[in-house]
N, C-alpha and C positions, 0 to 999 in steps of 0.2 A: 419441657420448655427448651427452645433455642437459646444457645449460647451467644450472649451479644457481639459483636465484631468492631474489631478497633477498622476505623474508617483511615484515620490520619495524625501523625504526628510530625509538626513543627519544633522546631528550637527557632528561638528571638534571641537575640544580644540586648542586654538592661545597660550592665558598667562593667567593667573590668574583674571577672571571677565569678560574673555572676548570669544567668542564663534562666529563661523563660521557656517553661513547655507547655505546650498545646495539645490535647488528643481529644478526636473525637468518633463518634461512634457511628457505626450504618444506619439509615433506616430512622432518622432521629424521630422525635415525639417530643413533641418542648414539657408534655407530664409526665414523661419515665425517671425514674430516678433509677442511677447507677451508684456500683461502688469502684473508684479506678484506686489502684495501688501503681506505685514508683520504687523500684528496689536497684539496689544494686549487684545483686546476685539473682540469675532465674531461678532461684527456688523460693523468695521473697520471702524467709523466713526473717528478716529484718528491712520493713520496707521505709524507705527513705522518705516517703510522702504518700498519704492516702487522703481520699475527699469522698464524703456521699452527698449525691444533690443530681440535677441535671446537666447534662453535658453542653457545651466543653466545659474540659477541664483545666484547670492551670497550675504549674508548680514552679515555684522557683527553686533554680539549682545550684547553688554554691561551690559545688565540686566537678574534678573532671573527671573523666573514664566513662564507662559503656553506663547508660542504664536501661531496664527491661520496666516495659508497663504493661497491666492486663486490666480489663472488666469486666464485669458483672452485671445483669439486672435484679435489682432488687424490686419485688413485686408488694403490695398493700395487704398479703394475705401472710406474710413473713417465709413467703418461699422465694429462692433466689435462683438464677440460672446458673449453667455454667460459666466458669471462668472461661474469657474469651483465647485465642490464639495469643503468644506473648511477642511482643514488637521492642526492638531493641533501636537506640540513637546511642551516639557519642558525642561525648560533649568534649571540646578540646582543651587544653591548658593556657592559661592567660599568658600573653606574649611575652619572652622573656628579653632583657634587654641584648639591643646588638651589639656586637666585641668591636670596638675599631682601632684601627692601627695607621700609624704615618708611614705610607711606601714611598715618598720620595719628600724633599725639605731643602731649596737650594734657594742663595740669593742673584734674583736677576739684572740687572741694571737699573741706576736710578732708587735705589733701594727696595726693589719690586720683590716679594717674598713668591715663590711660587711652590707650592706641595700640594702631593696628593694624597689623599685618606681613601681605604678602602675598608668594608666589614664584614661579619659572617653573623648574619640573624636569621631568626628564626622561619619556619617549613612555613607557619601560614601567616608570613608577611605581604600584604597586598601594594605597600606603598611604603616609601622613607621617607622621614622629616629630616633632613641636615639641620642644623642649628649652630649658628654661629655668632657672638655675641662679645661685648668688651667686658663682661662681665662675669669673674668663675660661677656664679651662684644663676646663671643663664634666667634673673630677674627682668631683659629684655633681649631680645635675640630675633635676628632675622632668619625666616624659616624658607626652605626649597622643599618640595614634593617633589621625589622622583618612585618610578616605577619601579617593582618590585625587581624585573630584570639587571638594575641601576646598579651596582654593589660597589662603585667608585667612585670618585668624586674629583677634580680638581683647583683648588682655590690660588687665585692670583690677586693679591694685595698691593698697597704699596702701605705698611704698618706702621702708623705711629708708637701703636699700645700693645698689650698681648691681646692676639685673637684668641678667646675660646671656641674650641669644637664639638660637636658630640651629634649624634645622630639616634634616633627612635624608629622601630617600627607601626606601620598601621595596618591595621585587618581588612578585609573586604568589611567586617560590619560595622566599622567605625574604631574600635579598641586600640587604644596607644599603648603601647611599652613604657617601660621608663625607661630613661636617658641610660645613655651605653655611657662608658669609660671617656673621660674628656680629655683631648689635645691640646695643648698649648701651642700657637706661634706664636713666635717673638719677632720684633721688628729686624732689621737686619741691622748688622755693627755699625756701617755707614751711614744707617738713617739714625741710631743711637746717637754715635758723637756727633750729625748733626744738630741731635736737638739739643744733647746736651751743652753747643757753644752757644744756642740760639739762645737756650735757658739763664745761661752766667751771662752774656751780653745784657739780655733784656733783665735780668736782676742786676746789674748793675746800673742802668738806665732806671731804673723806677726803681731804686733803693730804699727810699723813703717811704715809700707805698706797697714794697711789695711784704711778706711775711719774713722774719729774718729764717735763714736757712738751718736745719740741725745736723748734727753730725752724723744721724740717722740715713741723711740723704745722700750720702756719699757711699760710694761702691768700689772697694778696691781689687783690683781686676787682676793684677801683677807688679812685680814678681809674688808667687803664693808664700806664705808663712813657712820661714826656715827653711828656705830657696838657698841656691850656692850660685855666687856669680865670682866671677874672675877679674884679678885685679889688671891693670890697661886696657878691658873692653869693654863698652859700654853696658850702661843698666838702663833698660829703659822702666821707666816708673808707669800705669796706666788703670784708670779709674773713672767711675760715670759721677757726674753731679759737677755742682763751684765749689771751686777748692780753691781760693787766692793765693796759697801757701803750700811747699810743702818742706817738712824737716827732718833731720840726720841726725844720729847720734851714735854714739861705739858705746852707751850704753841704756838700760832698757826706761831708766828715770828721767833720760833724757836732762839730765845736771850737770853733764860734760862736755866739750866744742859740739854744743849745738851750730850747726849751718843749718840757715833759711833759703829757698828760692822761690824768687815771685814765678806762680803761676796761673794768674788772674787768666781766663778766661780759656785755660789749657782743659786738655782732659788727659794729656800725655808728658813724660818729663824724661830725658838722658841724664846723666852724668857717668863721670870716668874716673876709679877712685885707685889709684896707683899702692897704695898700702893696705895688706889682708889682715883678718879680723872684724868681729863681730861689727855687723852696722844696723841702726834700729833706724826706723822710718814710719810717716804718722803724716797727714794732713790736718791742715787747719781749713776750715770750713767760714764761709763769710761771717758769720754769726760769732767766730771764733771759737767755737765748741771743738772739741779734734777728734779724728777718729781713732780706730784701734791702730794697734802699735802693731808692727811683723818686724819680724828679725830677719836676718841676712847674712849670707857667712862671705864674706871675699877672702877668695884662696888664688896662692899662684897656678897657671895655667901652667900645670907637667905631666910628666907620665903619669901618673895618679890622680883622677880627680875625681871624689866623692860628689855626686850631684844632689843624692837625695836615700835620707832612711826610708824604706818603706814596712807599714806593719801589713801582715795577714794573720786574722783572726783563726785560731785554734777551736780552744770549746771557751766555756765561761772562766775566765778571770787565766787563760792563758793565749799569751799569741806570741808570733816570733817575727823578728828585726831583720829586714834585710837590706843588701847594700845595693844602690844603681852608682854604675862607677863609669865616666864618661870612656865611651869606644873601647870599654871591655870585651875580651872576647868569651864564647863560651865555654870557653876549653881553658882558660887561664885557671890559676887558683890563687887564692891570697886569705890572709891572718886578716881576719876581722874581729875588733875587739870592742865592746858597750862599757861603756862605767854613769858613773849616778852623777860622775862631776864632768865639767869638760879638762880638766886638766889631765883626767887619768890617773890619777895617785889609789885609786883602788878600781880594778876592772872585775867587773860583774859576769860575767861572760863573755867566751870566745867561740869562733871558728876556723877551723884551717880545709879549707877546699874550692870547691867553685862557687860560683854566687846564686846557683841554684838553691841551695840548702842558706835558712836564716838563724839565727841564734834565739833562742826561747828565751821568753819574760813570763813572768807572772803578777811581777808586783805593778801597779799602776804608778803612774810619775811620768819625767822626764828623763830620755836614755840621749847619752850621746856615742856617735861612734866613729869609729876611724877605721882604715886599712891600710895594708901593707901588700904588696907583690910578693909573691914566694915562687922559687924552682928548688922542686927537689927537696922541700919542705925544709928551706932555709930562707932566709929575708932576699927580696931582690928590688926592695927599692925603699925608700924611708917611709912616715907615716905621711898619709894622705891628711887631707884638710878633715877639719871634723866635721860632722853634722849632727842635726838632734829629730829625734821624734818623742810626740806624746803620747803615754799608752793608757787610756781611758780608766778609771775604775768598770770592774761590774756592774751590767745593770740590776735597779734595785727593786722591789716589788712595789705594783703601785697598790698607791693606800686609796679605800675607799671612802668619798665625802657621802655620797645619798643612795640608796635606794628607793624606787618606786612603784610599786603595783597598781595597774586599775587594770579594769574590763571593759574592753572596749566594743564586744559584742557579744551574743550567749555562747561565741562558742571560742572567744580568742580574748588573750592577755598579752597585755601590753608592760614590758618590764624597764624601766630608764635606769641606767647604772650611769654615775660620775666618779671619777676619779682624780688625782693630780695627778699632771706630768711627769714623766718617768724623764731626767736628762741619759741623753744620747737614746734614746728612742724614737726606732722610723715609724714604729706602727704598734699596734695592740691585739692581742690574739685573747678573744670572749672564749670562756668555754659552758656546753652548757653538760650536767653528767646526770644521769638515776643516782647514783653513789657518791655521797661525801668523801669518797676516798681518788675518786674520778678516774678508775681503772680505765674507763672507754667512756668516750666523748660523744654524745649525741647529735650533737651540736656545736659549729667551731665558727667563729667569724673574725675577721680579719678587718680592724677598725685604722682609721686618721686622725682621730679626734678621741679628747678624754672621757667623751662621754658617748654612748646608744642608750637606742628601744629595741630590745628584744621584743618580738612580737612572735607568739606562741600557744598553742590548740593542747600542750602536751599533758594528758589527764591524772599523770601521776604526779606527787612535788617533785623538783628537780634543784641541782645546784650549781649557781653558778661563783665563776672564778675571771680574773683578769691577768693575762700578764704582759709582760712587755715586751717590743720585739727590735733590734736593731739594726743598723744596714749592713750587720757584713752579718744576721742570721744567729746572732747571740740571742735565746731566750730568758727570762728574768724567774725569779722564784713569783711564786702564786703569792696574790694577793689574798686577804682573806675569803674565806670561802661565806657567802649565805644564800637561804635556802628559797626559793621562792614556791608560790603556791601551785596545786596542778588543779584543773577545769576537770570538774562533774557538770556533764550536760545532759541537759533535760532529756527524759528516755525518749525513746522511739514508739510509737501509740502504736501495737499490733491490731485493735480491734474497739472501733468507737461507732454505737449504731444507740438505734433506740427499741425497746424489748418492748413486747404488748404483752397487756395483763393477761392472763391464765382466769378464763370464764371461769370456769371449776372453781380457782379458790377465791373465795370471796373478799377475802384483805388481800389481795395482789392488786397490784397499778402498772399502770405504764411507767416504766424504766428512762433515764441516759446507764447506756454500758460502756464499762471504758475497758481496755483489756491492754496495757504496757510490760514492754519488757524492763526486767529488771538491772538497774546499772550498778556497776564495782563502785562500792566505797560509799555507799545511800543507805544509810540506815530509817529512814521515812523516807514520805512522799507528801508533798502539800500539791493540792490540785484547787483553782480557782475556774469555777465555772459562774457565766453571766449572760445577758440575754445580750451587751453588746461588745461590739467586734473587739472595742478596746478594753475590755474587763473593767471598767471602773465602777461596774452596779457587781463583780463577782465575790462571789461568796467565798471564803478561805475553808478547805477542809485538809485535815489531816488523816494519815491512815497510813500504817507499816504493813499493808496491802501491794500486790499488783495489780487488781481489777477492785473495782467499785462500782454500785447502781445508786444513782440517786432516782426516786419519784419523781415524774412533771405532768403537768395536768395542762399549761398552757400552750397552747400551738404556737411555732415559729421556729427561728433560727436560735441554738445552745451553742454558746463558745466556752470554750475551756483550755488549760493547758497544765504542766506537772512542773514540778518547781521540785527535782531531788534534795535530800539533806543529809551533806553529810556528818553533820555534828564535832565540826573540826575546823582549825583556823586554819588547819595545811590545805585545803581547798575554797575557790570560786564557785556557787552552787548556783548553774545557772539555766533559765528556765527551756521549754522545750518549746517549738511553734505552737502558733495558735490554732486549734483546731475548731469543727464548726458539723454541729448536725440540726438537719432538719426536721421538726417534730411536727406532725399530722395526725389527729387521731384516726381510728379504722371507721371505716362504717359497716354495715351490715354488708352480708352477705348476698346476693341475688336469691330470690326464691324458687325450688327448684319447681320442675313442669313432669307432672305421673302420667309415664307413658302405659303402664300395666302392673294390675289387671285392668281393663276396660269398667267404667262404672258400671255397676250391677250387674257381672260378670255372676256366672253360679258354675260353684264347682260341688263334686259327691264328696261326700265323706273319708278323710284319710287321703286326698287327692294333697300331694307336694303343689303349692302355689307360688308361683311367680312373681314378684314386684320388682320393677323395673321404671327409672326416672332420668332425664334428664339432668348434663353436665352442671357443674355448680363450680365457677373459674375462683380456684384459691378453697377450695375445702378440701379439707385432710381426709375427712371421712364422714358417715352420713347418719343419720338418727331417723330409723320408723317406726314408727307408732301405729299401734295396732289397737282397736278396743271392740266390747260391744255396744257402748253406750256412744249416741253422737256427739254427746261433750268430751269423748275419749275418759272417762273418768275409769278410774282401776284399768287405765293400761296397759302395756306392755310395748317397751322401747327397745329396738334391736339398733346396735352399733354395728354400723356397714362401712367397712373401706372400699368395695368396688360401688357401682351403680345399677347392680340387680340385685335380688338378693331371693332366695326359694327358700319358704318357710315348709320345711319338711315333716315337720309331726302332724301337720293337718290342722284343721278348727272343727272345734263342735259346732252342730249347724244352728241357723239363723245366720243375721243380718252380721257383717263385720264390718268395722270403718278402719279405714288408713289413713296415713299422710306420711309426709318426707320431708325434714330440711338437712341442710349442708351447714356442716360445723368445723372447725380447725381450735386450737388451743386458745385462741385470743379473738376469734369472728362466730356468727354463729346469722345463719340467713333465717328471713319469719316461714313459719311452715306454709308448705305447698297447700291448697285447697283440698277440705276433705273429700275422701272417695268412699263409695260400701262396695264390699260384694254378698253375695248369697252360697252358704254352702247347706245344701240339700241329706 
């Protein structure tokens, strides 16, 4: 028998991850039945997809990388051909989202915002969608096609709101990405305080009407919290929103020569305060509500001026205090001293050298600090103005409100973790490990929000943890640790055909054979077989087996599939595709045609005799019957694998009758027409 030959294989695009293949065979015959296997390895001792039926065939393919497919014919007498030549496709990986970045961002006249975006996506991008939208959550968003070539973009506005950005790629077969990393524009400063005078005008004009304003709406811009300004130069004050008001005070209760200034319909404010020391400042809001309060140090303008403590972060629960000292050089050096009060009556730490090196804290609170000139590591000029900074507690680990497990397919898990906010946290760092002790991380992601879906294939339990992350790269101690489940998936079917009864033995039937591999961590197997496609007439069987035969006697299409168990809450036990065979019973045999001896042939005595017959398509080997009686009664049956056969011991003489038919283990054809010969 010829080996069948694969004609052609297509791949289709269905959705995104998921792919269509097509193969089909030379020479078709719409009654041949094959058997096609899909592996991911050419040795397909684990094949990914098998179907016996007529060709074409079809598999859906869930994964990417190479895969190999071959055929067979399977013939009605349970003989099969060779496997055909093995034909390999690749199937590529679903589009990963494109990286975009802002390469230019200027404001042009008229409050016209002009910038440009460019990206780096992926090898088989056919097409880009820009998307730009007033919306972060891109709920509406106007879209551009540009050609794959396109890798840039320039946008020219004139913005009232933030513009969101982000860009997708698209395939030649239609498959979108998901959304890359998003851009923000903002409108430009000048079109800002334009609207924000248009805003406090037109809310003062419809007062009555319009919503009263909160203290929420207000944006304080400058000077920034525990700023140093100098006493005979101007301060300018500057903020978004109405603010009719704004207020002063030397202290932070504001119980002391409060000063008010009207500044209905401002968004900016000067004043000039000739005496140094601490000044607090705060708007009042139409509504009356105030905003937060910042502090202010006014110092005299001298050789010395402290502008600003700055911190840099260490490791956890250490950083150090540094000084920025107006028109310092870098070569200077000076006595920098912190204490817990501003008066200094106890100093926590010192430094003597350049402004390079800062002074180490540990404890969290508020530090104030001062300097001094030094040559020659002596004083060379008084103490400078003070300043203050606040130095954060450590971040704390977050606590967890929920966990969630479902299954969101037979071969993926969907896991929802919430937490509360971690304060002074930029981000949250998932981990996911094999080990409760989390030596090495399988899995790491990098969150914005208190809460993900982890979505996961991983077959073992695994654990996961949260911690927290900050913006200068502080991480937090681990959240509690639990355990989620690992996915047993349904086996892979090595071998599912239908077996014919064995004539010989008389209690044998026609068979389904089912032949799977066996999966880690299954201690049974439930297999449900039914006559339709969607099992709802299937029968439940159980069996701590790899292969099983059920009996069928009815012709048609058997669907079935395996359902491991692994008798444990640590796993999702979940079922295998649905498989599908065709069941036909045999029929007879053809009956074979006696070429020799010729009827009433006569041979002598002790002469070796000849018998010879025609091919019989699908018999294993051949049965002939010999007698002297023409009812063949007290015969004698010789089992023949070729199609001659020489009866060598001779026959005692008279009349002898024969016949032939073609047999296999499960067929059996009606005997050939009897013949006699004559031995003399």
């Amino acid at each position: 028998m010829q080996p069948a030959h694969l004609k052609d294989i297509k791949i289709a695009f269905m959705e995104r991850g998921k792919w269509q293949l097509e193969a089909t065979v030379d020479n078709e015959d719409p009654q041949a039945r094959y058997e096609f296997q899909v592996s991911k390895n050419d040795t397909f001792t684990e094949p990914y997809d098998a179907f016996v039926g007529p060709t074409p065939f079809h598999s859906l393919i869930d994964q990417s990388g190479q895969f190999f497919v071959r055929v067979r014919r399977l013939y009605n007498n349970d003989l099969v051909s060779e496997w055909s030549e093995i034909k390999n496709v690749q199937i590529r990986p679903p589009l990963t989202a494109p990286t975009l970045k802002l390469t230019s961002n200027e404001e042009q006249s008229q409050g016209v915002v002009a910038a440009e975006v460019a990206w780096l996506a992926d090898a088989n991008s056919e097409n880009f969608l820009l998307r730009t939208s007033p919306d972060a959550d891109f709920k509406t968003s106007k879209i551009i096609r540009l050609p794959k070539t396109k890798l840039n973009y320039r946008i020219s506005e004139n913005l009232t709101k933030n513009l969101h950005v982000a860009v997708q790629a698209e395939s030649l077969e239609g498959e979108v990405s998901p959304l890359s990393n998003v851009i923000t524009l903002k409108p430009s400063a000048a079109t800002l305080k334009a609207l924000a005078a248009a805003s406090a005008a037109a809310k003062e004009e419809k007062a009555d009407s319009s919503a009263p304003t909160s203290a929420t709406d207000l944006n304080l811009l400058s000077p920034n919290n525990n700023a140093v300004a100098y006493a005979g130069k101007p301060i300018r004050f500057e903020w978004q929103g109405s603010a009719p008001a704004l207020e002063i005070s030397p202290v932070a209760q504001f119980s002391q020569n409060v000063e008010k200034f009207n500044t209905a319909g401002l968004t900016s404010f000067e004043i000039t305060r000739k005496t140094t020391g601490a000044l607090y400042w705060r708007l009042i809001s139409a509504n009356g509500k105030r905003s937060e309060i910042r502090h202010l140090s006014i110092v005299q303008l001298s050789d010395i001026n402290l502008e600003e403590a700055q911190l840099r972060f260490i490791e956890r629960g250490r950083w150090e205090v540094f000084a920025k000292i107006r028109g310092a050089k870098a070569n200077e050096t000076f006595n920098l001293e912190i204490s817990r009060s501003e008066n200094f009556k106890s100093v926590t730490g010192s430094h003597k050298g350049t402004l390079a090196s800062g002074i180490p804290v540990s404890e969290p609170g508020r530090y104030f600090l001062r300097a001094q000139k030094t040559f020659s590591d002596k004083p060379a000029s008084g103490w400078s103005n003070t300043v203050s900074a606040e130095v954060r507690p450590p971040l704390t680990a977050p606590e967890l409100l929920k966990e969630k497990e479902e299954l969101i397919s037979p071969i993926l898990v969907r896991v929802t973790v919430q937490w509360k906010p971690v304060a002074n946290a930029k981000d949250y760092m998932i981990e996911v490990s094999d080990s409760a002790k989390f030596l090495s991380a399988k899995m790491k992601i990098a969150v914005n929000e208190s809460q993900y879906a982890i979505e996961h294939t991983t077959r073992e339990p695994s654990f996961v943890r949260v911690l927290a992350r900050s913006a200068e790269g502080e991480m937090s101690p681990a959240s509690e640790i639990f355990k989620i489940k690992g996915v047993l998936p349904g086996p892979t079917v090595d071998r599912f055909e239908i077996t014919f009864a064995n004539l010989d033995d008389k209690k044998d039937s026609d068979k389904l054979h089912i032949l799977w591999n066996h999966r880690k961590n299954a201690k049974k197997y439930f297999l449900e077989v039914g006559r339709r496609e969607d099992l709802k007439d299937a029968k439940r069987l159980e069996t701590k087996n790899i292969e099983f035969f059920m009996p069928v006697t009815e012709e048609g299409w058997y669907y079935f599939r395996l359902i491991p168990s692994s008798e444990s809450p640590e796993f999702f036990d979940t079922p295998s595709q649905v498989y599908a065979v065709d069941y036909r019973k045999q029929g007879d045999l053809q009956p074979a045609s006696l070429e020799a001896p010729v009827k009433g042939n006569k041979f002598k005595r002790g002469d070796a005799i000849r018998f010879a017959w025609g091919q019989i398509l699908g018999a294993a080997w051949y049965e002939l019957e010999v007698a002297k009686n023409a009812d063949f009664s007290g015969s004698v049956v010789y089992k023949v694998e070729a199609r001659d056969y020489y009866l060598r011991q001779g026959l005692e003489p008279g009349r002898w009758y024969f016949r032939i038919r073609g047999r296999s283990s499960s067929q059996m054809s009606p005997w050939s027409e009897s013949s006699f010969l004559e031995v003399q």
